[in-house]
C-alpha positions in Angstrom: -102.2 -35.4 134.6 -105.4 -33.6 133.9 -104.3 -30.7 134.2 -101.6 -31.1 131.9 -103.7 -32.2 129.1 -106.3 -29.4 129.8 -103.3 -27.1 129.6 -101.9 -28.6 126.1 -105.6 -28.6 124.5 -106.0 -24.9 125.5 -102.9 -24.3 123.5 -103.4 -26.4 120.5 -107.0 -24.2 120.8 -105.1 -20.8 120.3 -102.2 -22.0 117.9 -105.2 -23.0 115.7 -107.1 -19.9 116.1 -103.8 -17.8 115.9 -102.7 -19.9 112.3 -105.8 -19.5 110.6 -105.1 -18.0 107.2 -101.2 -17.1 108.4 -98.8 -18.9 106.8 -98.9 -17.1 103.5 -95.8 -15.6 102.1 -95.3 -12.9 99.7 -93.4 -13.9 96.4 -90.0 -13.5 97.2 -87.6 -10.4 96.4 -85.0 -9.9 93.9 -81.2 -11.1 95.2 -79.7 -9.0 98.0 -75.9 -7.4 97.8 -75.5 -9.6 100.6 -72.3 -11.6 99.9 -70.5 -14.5 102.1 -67.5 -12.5 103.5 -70.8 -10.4 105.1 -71.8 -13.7 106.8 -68.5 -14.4 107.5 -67.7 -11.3 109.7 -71.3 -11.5 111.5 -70.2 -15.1 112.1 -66.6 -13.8 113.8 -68.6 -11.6 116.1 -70.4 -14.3 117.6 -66.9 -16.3 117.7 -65.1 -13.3 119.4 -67.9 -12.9 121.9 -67.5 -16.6 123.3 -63.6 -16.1 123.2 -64.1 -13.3 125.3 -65.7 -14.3 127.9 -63.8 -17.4 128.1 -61.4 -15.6 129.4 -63.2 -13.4 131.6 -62.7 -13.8 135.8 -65.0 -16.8 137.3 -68.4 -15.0 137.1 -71.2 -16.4 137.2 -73.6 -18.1 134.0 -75.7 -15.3 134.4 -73.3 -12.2 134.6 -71.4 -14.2 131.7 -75.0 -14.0 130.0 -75.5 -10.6 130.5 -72.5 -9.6 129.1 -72.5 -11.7 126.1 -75.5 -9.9 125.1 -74.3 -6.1 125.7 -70.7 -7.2 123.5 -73.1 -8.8 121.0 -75.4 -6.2 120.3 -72.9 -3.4 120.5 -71.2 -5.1 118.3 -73.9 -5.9 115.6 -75.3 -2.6 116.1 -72.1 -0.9 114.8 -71.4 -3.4 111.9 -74.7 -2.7 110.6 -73.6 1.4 110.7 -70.8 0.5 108.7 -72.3 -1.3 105.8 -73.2 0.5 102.7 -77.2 1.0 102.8 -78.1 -1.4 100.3 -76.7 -3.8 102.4 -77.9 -3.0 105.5 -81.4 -2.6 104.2 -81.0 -6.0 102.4 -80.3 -7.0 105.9 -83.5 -5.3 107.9 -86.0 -5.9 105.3 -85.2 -9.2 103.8 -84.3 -7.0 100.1 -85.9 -3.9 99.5 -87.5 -1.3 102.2 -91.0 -2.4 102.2 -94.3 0.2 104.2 -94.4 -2.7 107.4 -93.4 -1.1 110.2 -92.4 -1.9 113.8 -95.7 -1.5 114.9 -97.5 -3.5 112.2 -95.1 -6.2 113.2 -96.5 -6.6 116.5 -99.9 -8.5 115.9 -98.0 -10.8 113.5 -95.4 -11.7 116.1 -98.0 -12.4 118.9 -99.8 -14.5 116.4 -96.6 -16.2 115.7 -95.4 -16.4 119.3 -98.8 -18.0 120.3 -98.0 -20.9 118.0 -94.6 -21.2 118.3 -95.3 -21.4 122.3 -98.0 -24.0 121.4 -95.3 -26.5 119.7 -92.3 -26.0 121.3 -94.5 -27.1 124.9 -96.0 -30.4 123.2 -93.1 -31.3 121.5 -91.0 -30.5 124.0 -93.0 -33.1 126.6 -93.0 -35.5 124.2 -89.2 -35.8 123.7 -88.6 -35.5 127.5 -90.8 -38.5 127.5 -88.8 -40.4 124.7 -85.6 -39.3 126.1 -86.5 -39.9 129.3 -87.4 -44.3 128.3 -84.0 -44.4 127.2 -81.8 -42.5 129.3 -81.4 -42.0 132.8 -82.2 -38.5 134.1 -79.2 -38.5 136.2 -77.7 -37.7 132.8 -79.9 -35.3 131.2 -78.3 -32.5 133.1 -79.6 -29.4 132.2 -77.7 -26.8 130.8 -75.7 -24.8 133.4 -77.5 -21.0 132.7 -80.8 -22.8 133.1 -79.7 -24.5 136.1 -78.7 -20.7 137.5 -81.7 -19.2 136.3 -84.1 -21.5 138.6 -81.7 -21.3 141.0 -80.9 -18.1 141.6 -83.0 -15.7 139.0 -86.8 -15.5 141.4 -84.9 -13.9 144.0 -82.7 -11.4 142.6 -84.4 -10.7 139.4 -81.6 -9.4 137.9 -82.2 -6.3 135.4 -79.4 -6.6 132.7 -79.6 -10.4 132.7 -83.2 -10.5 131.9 -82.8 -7.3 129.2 -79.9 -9.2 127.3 -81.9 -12.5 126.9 -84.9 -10.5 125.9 -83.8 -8.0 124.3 -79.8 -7.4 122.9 -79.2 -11.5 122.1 -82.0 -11.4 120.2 -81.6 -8.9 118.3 -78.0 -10.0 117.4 -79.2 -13.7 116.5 -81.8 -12.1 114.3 -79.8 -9.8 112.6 -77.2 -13.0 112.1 -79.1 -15.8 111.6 -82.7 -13.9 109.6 -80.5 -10.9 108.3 -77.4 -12.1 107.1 -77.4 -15.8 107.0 -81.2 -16.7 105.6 -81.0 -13.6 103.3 -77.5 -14.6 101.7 -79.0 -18.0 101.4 -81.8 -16.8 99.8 -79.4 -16.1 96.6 -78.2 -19.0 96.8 -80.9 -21.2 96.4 -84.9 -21.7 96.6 -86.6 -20.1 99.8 -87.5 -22.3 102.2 -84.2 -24.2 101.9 -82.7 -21.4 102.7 -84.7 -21.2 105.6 -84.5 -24.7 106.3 -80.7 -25.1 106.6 -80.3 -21.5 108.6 -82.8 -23.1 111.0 -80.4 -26.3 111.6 -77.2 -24.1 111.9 -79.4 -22.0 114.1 -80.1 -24.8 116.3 -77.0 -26.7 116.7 -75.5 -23.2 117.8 -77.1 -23.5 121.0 -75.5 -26.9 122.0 -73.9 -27.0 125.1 -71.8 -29.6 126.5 -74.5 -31.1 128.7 -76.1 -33.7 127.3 -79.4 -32.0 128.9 -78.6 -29.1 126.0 -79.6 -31.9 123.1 -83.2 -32.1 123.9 -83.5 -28.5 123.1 -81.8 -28.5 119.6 -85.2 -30.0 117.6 -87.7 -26.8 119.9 -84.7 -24.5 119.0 -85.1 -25.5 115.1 -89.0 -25.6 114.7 -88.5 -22.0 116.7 -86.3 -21.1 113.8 -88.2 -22.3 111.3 -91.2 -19.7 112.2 -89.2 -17.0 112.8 -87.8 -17.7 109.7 -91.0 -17.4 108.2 -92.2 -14.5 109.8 -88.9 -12.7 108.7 -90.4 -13.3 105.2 -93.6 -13.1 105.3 -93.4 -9.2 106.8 -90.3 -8.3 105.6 -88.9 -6.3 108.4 -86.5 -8.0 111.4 -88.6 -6.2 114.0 -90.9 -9.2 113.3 -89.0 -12.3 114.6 -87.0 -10.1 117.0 -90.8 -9.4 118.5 -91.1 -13.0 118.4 -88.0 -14.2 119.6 -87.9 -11.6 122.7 -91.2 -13.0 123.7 -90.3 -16.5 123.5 -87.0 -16.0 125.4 -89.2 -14.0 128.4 -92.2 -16.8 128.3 -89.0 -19.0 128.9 -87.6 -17.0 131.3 -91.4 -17.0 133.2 -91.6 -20.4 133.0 -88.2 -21.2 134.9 -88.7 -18.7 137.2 -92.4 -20.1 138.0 -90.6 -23.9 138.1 -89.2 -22.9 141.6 -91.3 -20.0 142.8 
């Protein structure tokens, strides 16, 4: 138990440290040329990718993963080639082509990724603790890919599983959900509700049938919520794909240390 709270007081420690005059947003751009039908087709993407793979061969959770995340990426990848410019700009830069680049989206997105890391663990024990005083863990299953990741993930490490969840799904989430969705929204109405209702469609997109899945939902949609941010505040996707490739891998660690 000590060690727990030692652990959680190191990270409030750092999420303060990595906050301190952070959360400041530039004013925010002019309205994109991003229209609904472009939401719409990133939207059938994602919808085609979990058709196909229902009815792929009996693989396992984590081949199933793997693959989600090349189709996915491929497929985003290409859709963005196709656009006209504007758009596509609209898309990577949240508006206009602003001077950040990759690189100068780095220190931002540890910053962020420190915090985030910080919340999502403190909340995350506390629901397990509320859940847990009202429901029985015999019914808090987790979901199945996390169940096959402790299982089976520390000892065969496999390459193109761990490079699609760090890598290809998050760059296809980002370039959906920060991108498309939260930029169309953005001419729709004021900024942060535009981030705040991407960041509940965001979450419940990750429910799975296990009722294990539900606890996740509220960590998935504070996750959002700074990605979101970040996506504003520096103007260039790299940013919360930085962030949400190194939240995915700290997850990964984690599991994988769970049952090492």
């Amino acid at each position: 138990m000590l060690h727990s709270w030692l652990f959680f007081l190191i990270l409030i420690v750092l999420a303060l440290c990595a906050s301190r005059r952070f959360f400041v947003w530039p004013c925010p751009n002019d309205k994109t040329p991003i229209e609904l039908v472009h939401v719409l087709a990133g939207a059938s993407l994602f919808l085609f990718a979990s058709l196909g793979l229902s009815f792929m061969p009996a693989y396992s959770d984590i081949t199933l993963c793997s693959l989600h995340g090349i189709f996915l990426a491929t497929a985003f990848l290409f859709y963005l080639l196709g656009l006209p410019i504007s758009v596509t700009r609209g898309v990577l830069y949240s508006g206009e082509k602003t001077p950040t680049t990759i690189v100068r989206c780095l220190f931002p997105a540890v910053r962020m990724w420190i915090i985030v890391v910080a919340l999502t663990q403190i909340f995350g024990a506390i629901l397990n603790k509320l859940v847990g005083a009202f429901v029985s863990s015999d019914l808090l299953e987790a979901q199945h890919l996390t169940q096959e990741v402790q299982q089976d993930l520390p000892a065969a490490y496999n390459v193109a599983f761990i490079f699609s969840v760090g890598l290809l799904i998050p760059f296809a989430e980002e370039v959906f959900f920060r991108g498309f969705l939260q930029t169309f929204l953005k001419n729709k109405m004021r900024r942060k509700y535009a981030l705040l209702y991407t960041s509940v469609i965001f979450a419940l997109s990750h429910v799975e049938r296990s009722l294990g899945s539900l606890v996740f939902v509220p960590l998935l949609f504070i996750f959002s919520l700074c990605a979101g941010f970040l996506y504003e505040k520096e103007r260039h996707i790299a940013a919360p794909l930085i962030l949400h490739t190194l939240f995915n891998m700290t997850n990964i660690g984690m599991l994988s240390l769970q049952t090492a």
